[in-house]
mmCIF file as Biopython writes it, N, C-alpha, C and O atoms, coordinates in Angstrom:
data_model
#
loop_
_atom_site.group_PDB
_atom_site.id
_atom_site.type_symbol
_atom_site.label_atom_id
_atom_site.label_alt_id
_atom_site.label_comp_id
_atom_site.label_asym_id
_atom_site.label_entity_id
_atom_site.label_seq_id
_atom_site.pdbx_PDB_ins_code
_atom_site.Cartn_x
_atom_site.Cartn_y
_atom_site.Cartn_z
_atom_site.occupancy
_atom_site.B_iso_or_equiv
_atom_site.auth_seq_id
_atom_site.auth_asym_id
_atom_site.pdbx_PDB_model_num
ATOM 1   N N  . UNK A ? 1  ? 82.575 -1.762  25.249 1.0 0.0 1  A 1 
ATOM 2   C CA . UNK A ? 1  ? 81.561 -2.411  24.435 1.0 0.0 1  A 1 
ATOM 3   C C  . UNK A ? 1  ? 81.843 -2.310  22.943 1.0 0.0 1  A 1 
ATOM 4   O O  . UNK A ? 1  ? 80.889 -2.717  22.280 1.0 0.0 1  A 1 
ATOM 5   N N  . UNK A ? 2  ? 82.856 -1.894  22.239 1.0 0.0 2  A 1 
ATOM 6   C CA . UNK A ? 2  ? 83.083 -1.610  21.168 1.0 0.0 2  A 1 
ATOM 7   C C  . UNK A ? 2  ? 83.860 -2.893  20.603 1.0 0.0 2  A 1 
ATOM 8   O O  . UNK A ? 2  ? 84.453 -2.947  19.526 1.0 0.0 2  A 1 
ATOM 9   N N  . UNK A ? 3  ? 83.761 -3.690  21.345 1.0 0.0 3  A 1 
ATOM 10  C CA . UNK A ? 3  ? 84.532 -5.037  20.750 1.0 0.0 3  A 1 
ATOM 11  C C  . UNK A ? 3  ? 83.419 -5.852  19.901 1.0 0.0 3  A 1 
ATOM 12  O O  . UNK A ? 3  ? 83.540 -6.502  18.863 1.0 0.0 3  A 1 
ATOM 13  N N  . UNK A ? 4  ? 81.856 -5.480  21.028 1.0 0.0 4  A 1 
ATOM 14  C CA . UNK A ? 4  ? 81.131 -6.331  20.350 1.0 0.0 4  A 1 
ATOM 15  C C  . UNK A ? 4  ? 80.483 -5.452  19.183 1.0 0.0 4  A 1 
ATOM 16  O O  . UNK A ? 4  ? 79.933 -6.019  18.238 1.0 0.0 4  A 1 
ATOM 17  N N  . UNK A ? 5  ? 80.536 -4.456  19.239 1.0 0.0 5  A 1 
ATOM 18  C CA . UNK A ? 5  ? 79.993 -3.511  17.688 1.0 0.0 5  A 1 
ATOM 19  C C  . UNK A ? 5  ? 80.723 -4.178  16.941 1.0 0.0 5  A 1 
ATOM 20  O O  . UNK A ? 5  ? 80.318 -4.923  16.049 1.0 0.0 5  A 1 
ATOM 21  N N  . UNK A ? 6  ? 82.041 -3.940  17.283 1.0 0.0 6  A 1 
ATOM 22  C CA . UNK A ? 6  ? 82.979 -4.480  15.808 1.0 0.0 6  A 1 
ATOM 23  C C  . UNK A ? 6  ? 82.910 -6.069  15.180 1.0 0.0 6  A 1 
ATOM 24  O O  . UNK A ? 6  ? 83.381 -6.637  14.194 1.0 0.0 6  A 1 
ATOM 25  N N  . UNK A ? 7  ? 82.212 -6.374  16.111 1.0 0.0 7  A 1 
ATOM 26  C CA . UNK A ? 7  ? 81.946 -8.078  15.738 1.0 0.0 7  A 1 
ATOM 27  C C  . UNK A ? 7  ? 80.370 -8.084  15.058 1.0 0.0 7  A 1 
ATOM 28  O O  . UNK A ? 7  ? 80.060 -8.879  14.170 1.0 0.0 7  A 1 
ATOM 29  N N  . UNK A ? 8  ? 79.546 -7.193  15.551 1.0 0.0 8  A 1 
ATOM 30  C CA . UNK A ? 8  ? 78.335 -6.963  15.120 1.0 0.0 8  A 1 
ATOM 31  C C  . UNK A ? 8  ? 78.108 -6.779  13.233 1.0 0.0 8  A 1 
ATOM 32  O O  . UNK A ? 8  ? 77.565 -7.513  12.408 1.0 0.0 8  A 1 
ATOM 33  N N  . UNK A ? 9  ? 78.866 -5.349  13.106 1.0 0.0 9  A 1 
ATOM 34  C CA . UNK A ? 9  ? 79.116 -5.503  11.945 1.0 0.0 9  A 1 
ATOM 35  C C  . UNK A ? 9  ? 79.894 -6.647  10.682 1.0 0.0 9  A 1 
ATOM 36  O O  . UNK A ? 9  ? 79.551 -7.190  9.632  1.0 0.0 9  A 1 
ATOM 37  N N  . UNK A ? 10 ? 81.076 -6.580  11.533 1.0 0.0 10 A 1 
ATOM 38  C CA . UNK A ? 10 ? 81.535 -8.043  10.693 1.0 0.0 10 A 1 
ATOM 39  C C  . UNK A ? 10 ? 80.898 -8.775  10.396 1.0 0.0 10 A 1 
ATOM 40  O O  . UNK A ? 10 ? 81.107 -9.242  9.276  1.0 0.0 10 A 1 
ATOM 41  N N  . UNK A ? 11 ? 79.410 -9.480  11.432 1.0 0.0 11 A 1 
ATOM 42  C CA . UNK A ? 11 ? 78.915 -10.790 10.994 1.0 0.0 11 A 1 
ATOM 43  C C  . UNK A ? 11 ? 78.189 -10.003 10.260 1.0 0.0 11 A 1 
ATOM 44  O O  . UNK A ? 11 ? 77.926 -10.540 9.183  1.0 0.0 11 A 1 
ATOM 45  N N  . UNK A ? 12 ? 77.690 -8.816  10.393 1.0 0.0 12 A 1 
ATOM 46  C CA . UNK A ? 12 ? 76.748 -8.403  9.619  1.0 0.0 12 A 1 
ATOM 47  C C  . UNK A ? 12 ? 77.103 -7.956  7.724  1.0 0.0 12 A 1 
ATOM 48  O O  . UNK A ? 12 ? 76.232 -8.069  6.861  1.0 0.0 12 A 1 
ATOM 49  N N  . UNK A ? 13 ? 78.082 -7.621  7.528  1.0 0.0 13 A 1 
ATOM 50  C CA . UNK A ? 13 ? 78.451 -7.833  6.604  1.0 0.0 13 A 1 
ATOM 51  C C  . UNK A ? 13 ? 78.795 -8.986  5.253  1.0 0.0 13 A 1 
ATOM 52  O O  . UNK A ? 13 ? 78.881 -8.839  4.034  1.0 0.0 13 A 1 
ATOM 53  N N  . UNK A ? 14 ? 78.933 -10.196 6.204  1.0 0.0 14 A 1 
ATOM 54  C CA . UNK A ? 14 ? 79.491 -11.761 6.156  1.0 0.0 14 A 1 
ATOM 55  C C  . UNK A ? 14 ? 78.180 -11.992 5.722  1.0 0.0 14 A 1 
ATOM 56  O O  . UNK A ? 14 ? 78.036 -12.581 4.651  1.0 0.0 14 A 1 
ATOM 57  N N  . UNK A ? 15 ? 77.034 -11.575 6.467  1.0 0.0 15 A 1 
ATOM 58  C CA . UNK A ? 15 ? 75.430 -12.422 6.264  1.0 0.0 15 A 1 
ATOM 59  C C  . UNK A ? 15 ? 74.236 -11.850 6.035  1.0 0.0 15 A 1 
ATOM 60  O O  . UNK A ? 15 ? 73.128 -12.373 5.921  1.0 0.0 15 A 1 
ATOM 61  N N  . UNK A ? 16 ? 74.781 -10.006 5.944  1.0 0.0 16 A 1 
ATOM 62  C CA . UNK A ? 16 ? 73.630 -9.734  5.441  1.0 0.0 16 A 1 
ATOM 63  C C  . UNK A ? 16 ? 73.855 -9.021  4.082  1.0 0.0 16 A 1 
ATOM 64  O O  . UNK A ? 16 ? 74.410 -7.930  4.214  1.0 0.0 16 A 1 
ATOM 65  N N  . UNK A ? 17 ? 73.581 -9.347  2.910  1.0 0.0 17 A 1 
ATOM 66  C CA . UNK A ? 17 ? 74.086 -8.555  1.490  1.0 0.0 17 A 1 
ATOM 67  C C  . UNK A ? 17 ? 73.407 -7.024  1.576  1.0 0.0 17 A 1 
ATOM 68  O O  . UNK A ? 17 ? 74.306 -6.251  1.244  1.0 0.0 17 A 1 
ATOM 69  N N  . UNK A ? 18 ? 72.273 -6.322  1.863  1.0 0.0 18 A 1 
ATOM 70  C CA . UNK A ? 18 ? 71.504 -5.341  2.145  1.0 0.0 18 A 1 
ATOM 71  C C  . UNK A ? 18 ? 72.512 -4.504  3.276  1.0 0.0 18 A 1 
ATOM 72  O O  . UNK A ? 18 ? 72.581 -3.289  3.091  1.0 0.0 18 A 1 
ATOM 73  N N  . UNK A ? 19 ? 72.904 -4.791  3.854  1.0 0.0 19 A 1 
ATOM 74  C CA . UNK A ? 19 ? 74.043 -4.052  4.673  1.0 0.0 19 A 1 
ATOM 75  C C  . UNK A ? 19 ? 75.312 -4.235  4.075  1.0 0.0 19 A 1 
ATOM 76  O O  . UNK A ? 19 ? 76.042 -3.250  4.180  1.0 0.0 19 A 1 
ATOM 77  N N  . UNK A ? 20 ? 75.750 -5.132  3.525  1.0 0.0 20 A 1 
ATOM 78  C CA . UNK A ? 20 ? 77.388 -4.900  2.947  1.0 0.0 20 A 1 
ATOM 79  C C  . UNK A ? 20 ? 77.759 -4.122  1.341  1.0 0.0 20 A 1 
ATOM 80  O O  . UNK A ? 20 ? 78.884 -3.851  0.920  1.0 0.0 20 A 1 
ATOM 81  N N  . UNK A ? 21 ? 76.099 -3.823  0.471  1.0 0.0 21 A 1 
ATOM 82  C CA . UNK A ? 21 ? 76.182 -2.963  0.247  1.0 0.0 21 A 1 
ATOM 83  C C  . UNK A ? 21 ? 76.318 -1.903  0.317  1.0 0.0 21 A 1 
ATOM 84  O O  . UNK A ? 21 ? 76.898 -1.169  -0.483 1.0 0.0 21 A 1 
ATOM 85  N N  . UNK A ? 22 ? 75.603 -1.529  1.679  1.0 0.0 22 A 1 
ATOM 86  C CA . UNK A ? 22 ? 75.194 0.127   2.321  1.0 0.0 22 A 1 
ATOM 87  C C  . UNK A ? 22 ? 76.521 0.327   2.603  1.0 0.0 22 A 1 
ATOM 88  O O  . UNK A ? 22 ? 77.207 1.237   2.138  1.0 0.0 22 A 1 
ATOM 89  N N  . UNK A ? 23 ? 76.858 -0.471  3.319  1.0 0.0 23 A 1 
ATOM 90  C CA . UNK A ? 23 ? 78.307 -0.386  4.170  1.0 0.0 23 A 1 
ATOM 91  C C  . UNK A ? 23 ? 79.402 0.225   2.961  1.0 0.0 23 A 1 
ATOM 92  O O  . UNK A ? 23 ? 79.823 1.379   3.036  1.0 0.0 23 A 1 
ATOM 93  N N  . UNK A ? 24 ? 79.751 -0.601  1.978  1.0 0.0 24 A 1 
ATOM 94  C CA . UNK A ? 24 ? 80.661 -0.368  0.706  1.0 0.0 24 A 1 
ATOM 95  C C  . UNK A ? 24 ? 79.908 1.383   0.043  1.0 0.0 24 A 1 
ATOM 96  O O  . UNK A ? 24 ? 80.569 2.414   0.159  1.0 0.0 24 A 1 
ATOM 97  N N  . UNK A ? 25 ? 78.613 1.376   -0.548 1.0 0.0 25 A 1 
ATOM 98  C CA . UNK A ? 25 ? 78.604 2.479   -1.174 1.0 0.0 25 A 1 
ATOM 99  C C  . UNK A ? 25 ? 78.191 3.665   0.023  1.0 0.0 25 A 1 
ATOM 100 O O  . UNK A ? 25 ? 78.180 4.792   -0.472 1.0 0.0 25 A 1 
ATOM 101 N N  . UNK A ? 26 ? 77.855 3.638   1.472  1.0 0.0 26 A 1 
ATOM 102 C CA . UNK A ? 26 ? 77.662 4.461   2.232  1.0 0.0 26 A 1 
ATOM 103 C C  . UNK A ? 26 ? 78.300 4.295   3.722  1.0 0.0 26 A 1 
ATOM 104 O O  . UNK A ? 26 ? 77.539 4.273   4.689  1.0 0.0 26 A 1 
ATOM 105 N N  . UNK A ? 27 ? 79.650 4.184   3.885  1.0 0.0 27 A 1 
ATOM 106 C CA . UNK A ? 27 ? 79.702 3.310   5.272  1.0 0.0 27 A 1 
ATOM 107 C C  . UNK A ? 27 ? 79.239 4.405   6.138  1.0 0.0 27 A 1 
ATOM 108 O O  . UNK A ? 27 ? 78.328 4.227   6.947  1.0 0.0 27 A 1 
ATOM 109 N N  . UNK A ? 28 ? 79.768 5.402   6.010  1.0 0.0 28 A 1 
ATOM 110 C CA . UNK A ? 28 ? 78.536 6.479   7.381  1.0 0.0 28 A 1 
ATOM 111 C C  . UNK A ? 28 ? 77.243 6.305   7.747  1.0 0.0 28 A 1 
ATOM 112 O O  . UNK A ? 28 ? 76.930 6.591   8.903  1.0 0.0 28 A 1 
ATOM 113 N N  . UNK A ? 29 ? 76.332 5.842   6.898  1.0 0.0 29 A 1 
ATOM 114 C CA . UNK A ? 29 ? 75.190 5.933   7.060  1.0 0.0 29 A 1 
ATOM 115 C C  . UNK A ? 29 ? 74.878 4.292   7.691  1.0 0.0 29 A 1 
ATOM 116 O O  . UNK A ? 29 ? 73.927 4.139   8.458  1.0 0.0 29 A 1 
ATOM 117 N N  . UNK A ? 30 ? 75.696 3.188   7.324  1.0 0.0 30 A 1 
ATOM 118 C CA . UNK A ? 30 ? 76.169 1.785   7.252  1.0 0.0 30 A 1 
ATOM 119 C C  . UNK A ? 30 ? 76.187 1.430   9.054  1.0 0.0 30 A 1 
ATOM 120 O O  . UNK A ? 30 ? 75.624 0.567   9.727  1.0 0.0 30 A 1 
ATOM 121 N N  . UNK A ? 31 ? 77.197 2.648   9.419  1.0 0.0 31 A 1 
ATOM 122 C CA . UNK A ? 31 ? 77.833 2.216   10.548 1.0 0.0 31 A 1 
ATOM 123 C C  . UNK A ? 31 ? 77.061 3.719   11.799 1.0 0.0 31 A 1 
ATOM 124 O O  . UNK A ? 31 ? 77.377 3.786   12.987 1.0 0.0 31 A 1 
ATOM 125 N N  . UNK A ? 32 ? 76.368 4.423   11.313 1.0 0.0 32 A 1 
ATOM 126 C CA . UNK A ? 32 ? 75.887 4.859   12.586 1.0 0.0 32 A 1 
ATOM 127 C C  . UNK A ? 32 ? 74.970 4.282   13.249 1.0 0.0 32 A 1 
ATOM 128 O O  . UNK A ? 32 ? 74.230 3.496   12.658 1.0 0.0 32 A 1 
ATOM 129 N N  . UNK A ? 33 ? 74.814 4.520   14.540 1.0 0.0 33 A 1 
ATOM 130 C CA . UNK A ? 33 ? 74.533 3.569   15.609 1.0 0.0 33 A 1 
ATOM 131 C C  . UNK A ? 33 ? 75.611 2.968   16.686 1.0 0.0 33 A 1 
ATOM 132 O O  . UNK A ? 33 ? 75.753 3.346   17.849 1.0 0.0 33 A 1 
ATOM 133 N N  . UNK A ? 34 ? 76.397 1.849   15.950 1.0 0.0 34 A 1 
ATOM 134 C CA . UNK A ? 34 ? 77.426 1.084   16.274 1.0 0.0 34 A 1 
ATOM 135 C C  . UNK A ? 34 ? 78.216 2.456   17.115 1.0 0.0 34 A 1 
ATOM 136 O O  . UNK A ? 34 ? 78.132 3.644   16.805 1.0 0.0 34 A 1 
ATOM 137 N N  . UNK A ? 35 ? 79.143 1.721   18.488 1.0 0.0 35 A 1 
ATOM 138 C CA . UNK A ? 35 ? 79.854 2.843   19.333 1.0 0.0 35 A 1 
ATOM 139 C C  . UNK A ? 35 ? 80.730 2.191   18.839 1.0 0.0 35 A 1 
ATOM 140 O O  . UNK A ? 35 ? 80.831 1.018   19.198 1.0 0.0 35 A 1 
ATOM 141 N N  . UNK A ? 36 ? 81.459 2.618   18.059 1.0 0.0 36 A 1 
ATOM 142 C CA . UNK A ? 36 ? 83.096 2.130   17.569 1.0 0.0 36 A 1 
ATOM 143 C C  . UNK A ? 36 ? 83.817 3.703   18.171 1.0 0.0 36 A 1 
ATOM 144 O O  . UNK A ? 36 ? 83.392 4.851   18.304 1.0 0.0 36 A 1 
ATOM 145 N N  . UNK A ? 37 ? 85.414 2.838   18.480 1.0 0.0 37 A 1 
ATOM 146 C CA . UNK A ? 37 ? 86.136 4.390   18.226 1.0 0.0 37 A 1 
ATOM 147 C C  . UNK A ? 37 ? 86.788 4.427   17.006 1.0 0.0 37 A 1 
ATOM 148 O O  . UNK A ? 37 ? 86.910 3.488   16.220 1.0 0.0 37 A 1 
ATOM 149 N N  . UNK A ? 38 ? 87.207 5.576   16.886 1.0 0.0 38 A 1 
ATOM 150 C CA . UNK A ? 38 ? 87.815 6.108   15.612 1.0 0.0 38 A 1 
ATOM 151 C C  . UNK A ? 38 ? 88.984 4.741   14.854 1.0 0.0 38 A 1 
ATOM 152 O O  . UNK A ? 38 ? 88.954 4.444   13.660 1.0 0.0 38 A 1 
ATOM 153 N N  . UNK A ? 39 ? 89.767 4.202   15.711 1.0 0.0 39 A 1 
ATOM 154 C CA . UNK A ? 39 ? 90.285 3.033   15.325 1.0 0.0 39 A 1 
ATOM 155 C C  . UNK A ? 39 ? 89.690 1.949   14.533 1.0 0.0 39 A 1 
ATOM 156 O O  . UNK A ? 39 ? 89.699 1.483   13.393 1.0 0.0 39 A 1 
ATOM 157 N N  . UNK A ? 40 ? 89.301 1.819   15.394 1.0 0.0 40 A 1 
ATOM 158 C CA . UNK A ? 40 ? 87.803 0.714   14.770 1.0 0.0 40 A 1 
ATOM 159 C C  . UNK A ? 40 ? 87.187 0.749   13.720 1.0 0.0 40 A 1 
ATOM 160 O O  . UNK A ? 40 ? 87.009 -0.180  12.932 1.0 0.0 40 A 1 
ATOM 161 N N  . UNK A ? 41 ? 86.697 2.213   13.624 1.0 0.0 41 A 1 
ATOM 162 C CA . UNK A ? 41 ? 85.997 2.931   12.310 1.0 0.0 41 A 1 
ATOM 163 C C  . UNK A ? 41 ? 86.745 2.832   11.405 1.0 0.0 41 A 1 
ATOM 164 O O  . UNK A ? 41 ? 86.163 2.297   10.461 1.0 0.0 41 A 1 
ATOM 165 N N  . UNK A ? 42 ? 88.112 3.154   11.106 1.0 0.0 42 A 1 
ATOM 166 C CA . UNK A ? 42 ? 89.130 3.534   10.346 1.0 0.0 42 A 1 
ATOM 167 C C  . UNK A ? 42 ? 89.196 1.679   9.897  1.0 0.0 42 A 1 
ATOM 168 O O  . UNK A ? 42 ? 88.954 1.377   8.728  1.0 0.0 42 A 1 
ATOM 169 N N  . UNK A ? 43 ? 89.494 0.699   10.805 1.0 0.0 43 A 1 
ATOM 170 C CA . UNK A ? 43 ? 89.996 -0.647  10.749 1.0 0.0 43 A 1 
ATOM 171 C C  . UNK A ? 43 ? 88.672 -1.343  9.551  1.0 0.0 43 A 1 
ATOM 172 O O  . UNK A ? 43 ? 88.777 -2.175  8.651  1.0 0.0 43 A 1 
ATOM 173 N N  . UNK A ? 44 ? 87.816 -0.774  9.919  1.0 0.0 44 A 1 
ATOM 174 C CA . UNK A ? 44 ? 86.722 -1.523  9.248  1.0 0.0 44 A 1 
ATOM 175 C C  . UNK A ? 44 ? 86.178 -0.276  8.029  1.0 0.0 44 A 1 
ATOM 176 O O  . UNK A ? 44 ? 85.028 -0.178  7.600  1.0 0.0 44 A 1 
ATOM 177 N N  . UNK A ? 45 ? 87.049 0.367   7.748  1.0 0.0 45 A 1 
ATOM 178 C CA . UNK A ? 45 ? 86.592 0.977   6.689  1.0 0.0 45 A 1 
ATOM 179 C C  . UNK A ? 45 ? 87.607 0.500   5.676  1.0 0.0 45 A 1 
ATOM 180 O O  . UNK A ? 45 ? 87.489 0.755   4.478  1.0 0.0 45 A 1 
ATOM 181 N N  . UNK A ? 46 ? 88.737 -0.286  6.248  1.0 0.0 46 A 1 
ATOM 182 C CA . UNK A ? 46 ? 89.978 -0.456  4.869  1.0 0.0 46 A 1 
ATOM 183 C C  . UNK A ? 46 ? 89.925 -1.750  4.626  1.0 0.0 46 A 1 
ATOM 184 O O  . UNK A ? 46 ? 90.792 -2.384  4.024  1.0 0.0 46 A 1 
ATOM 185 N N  . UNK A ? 47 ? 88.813 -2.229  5.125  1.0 0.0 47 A 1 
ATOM 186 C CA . UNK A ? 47 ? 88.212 -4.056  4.742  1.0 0.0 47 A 1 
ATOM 187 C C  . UNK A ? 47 ? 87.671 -3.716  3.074  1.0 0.0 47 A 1 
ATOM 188 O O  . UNK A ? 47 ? 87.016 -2.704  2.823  1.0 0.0 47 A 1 
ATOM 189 N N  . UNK A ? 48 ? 87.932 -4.395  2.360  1.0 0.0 48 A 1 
ATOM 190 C CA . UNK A ? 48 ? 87.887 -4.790  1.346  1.0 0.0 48 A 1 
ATOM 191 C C  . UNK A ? 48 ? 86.938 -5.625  1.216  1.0 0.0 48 A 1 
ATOM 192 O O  . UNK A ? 48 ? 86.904 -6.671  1.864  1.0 0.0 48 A 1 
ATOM 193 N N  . UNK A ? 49 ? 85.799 -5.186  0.137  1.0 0.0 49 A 1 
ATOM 194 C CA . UNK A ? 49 ? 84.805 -6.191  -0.189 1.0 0.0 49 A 1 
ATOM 195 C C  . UNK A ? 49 ? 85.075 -7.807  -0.577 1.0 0.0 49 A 1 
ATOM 196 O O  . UNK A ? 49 ? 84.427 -8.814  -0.292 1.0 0.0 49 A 1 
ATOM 197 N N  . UNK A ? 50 ? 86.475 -7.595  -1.451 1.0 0.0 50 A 1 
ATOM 198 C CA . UNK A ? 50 ? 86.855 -8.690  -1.766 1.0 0.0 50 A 1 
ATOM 199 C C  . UNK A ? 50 ? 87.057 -10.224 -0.701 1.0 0.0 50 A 1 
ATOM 200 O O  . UNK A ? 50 ? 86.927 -11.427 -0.925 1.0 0.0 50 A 1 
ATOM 201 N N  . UNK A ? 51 ? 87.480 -9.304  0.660  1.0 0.0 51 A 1 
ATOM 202 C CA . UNK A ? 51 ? 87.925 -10.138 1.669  1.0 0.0 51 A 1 
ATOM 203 C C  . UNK A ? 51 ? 86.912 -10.390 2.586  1.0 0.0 51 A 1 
ATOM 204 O O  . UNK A ? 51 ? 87.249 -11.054 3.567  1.0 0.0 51 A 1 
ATOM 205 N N  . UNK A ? 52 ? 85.608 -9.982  2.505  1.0 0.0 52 A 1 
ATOM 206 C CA . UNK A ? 52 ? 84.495 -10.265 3.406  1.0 0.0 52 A 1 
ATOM 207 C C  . UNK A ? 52 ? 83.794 -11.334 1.979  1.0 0.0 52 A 1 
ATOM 208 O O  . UNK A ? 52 ? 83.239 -12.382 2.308  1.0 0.0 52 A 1 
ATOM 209 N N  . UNK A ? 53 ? 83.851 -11.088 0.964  1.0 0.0 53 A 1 
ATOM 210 C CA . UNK A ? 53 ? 83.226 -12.368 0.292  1.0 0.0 53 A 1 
ATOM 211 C C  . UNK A ? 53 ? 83.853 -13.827 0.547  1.0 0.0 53 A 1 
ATOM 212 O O  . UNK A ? 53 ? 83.283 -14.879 0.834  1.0 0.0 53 A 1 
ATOM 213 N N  . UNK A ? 54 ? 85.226 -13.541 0.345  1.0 0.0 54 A 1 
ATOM 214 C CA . UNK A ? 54 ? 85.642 -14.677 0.210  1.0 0.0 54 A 1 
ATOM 215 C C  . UNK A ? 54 ? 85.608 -15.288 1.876  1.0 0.0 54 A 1 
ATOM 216 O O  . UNK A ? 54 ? 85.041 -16.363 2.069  1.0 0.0 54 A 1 
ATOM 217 N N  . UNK A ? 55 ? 86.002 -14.827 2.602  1.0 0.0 55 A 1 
ATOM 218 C CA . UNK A ? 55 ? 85.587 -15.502 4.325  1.0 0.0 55 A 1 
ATOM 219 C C  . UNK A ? 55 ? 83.956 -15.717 4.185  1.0 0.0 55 A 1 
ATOM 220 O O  . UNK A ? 55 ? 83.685 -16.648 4.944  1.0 0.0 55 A 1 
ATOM 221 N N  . UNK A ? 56 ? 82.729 -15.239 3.521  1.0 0.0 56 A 1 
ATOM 222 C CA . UNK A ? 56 ? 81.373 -15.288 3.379  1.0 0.0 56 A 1 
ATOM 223 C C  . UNK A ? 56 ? 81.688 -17.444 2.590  1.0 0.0 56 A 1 
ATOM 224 O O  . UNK A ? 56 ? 80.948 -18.336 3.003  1.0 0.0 56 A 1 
ATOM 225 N N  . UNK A ? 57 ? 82.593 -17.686 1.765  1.0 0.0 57 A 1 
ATOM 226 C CA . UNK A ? 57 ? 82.408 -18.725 0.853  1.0 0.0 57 A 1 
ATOM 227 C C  . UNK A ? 57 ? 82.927 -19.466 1.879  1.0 0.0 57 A 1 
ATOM 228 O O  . UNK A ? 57 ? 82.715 -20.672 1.749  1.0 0.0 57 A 1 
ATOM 229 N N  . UNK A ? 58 ? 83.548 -19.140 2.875  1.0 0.0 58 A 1 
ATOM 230 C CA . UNK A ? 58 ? 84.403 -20.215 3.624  1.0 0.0 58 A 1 
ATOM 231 C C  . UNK A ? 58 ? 83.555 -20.470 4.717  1.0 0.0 58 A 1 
ATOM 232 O O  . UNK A ? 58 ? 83.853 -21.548 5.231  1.0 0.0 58 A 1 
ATOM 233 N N  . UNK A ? 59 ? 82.656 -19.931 5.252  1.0 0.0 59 A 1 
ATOM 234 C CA . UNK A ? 59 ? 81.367 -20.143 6.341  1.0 0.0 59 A 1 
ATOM 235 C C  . UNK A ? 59 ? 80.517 -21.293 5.933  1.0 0.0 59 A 1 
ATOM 236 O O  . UNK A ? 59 ? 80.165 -21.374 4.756  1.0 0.0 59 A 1 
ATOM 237 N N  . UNK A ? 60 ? 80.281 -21.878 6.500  1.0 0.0 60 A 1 
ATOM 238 C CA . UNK A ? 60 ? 79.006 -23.051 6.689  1.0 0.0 60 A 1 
ATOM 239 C C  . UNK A ? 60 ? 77.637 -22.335 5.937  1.0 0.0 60 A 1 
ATOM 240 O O  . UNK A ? 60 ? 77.368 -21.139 6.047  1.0 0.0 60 A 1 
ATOM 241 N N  . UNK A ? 61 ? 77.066 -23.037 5.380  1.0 0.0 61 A 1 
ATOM 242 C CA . UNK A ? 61 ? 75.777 -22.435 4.408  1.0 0.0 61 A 1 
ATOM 243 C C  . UNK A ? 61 ? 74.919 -21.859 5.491  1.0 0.0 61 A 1 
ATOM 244 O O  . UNK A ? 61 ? 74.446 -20.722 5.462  1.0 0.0 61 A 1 
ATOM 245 N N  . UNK A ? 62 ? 74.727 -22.896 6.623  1.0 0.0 62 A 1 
ATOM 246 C CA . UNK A ? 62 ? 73.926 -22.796 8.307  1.0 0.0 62 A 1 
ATOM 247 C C  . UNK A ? 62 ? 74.175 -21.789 8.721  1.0 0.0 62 A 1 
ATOM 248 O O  . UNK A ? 62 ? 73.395 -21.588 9.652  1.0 0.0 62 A 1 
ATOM 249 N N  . UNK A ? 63 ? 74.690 -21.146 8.623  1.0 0.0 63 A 1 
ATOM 250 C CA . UNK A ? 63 ? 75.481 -19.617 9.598  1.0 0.0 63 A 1 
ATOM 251 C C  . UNK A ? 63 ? 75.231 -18.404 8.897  1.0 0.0 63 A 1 
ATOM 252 O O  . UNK A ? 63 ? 74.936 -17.372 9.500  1.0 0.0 63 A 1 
ATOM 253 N N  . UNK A ? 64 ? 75.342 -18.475 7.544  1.0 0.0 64 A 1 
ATOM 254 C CA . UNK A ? 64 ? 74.771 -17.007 6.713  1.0 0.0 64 A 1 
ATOM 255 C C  . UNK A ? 64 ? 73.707 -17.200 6.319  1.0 0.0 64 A 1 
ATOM 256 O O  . UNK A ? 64 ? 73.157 -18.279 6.102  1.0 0.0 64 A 1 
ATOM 257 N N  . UNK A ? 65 ? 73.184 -15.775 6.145  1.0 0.0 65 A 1 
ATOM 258 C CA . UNK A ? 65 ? 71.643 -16.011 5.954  1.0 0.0 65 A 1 
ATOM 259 C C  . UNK A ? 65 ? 71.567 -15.715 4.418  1.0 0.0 65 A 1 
ATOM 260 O O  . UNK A ? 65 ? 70.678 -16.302 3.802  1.0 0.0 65 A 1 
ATOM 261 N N  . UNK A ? 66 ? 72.688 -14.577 3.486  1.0 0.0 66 A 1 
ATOM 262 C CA . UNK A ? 66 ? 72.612 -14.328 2.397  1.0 0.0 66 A 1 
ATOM 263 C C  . UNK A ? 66 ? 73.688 -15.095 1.687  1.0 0.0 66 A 1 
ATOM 264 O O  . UNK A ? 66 ? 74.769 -15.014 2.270  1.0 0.0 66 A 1 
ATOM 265 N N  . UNK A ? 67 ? 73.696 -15.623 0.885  1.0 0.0 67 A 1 
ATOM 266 C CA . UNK A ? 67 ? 74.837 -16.514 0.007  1.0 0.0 67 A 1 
ATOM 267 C C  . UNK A ? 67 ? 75.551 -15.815 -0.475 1.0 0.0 67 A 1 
ATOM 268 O O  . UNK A ? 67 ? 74.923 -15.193 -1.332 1.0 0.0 67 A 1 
ATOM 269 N N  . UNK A ? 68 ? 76.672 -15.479 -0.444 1.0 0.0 68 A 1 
ATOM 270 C CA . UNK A ? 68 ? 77.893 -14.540 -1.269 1.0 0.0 68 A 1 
ATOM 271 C C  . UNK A ? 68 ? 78.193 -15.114 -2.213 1.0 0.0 68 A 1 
ATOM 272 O O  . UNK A ? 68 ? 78.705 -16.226 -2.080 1.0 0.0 68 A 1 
ATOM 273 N N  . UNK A ? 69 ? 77.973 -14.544 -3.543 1.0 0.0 69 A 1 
ATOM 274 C CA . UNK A ? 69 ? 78.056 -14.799 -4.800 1.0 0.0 69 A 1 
ATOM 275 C C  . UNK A ? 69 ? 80.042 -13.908 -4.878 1.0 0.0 69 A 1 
ATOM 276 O O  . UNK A ? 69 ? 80.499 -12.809 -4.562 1.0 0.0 69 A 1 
ATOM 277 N N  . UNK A ? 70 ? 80.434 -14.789 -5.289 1.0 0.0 70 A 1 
ATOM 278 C CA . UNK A ? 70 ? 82.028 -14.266 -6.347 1.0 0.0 70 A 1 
ATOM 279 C C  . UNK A ? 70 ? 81.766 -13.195 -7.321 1.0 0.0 70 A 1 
ATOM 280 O O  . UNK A ? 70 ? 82.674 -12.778 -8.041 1.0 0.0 70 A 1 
#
């Protein structure tokens, strides 16, 4: 089941700004809950804010709920 955590967060990051803050200045607190393994954890901790905005500008307006500002 850790495929769909890891997809959970992703969109959640992509569409919700209130979590991709937490996530950036707290990811422990960001990501408990989610059953990731240590891989996973590690994979989505070396994501770069830079690279979840810019995939956020390339999404359909319909699909995110928060607008990613540059």
């Amino acid at each position: 089941m850790t495929k769909k955590a890891v997809e959970q967060v992703l969109g959640r990051l992509v569409t919700d700004a209130k979590f991709r803050e937490l996530f950036f200045s707290n990811p422990d607190k960001a990501l408990k809950g989610y059953d990731l393994t240590a891989k996973e954890r590690e994979a989505l901790l070396a994501t770069k804010i830079e690279d979840i905005e810019e995939f956020g500008r390339k999404l359909d307006v319909r699909i995110t709920k928060a607008k990613i500002m540059p």
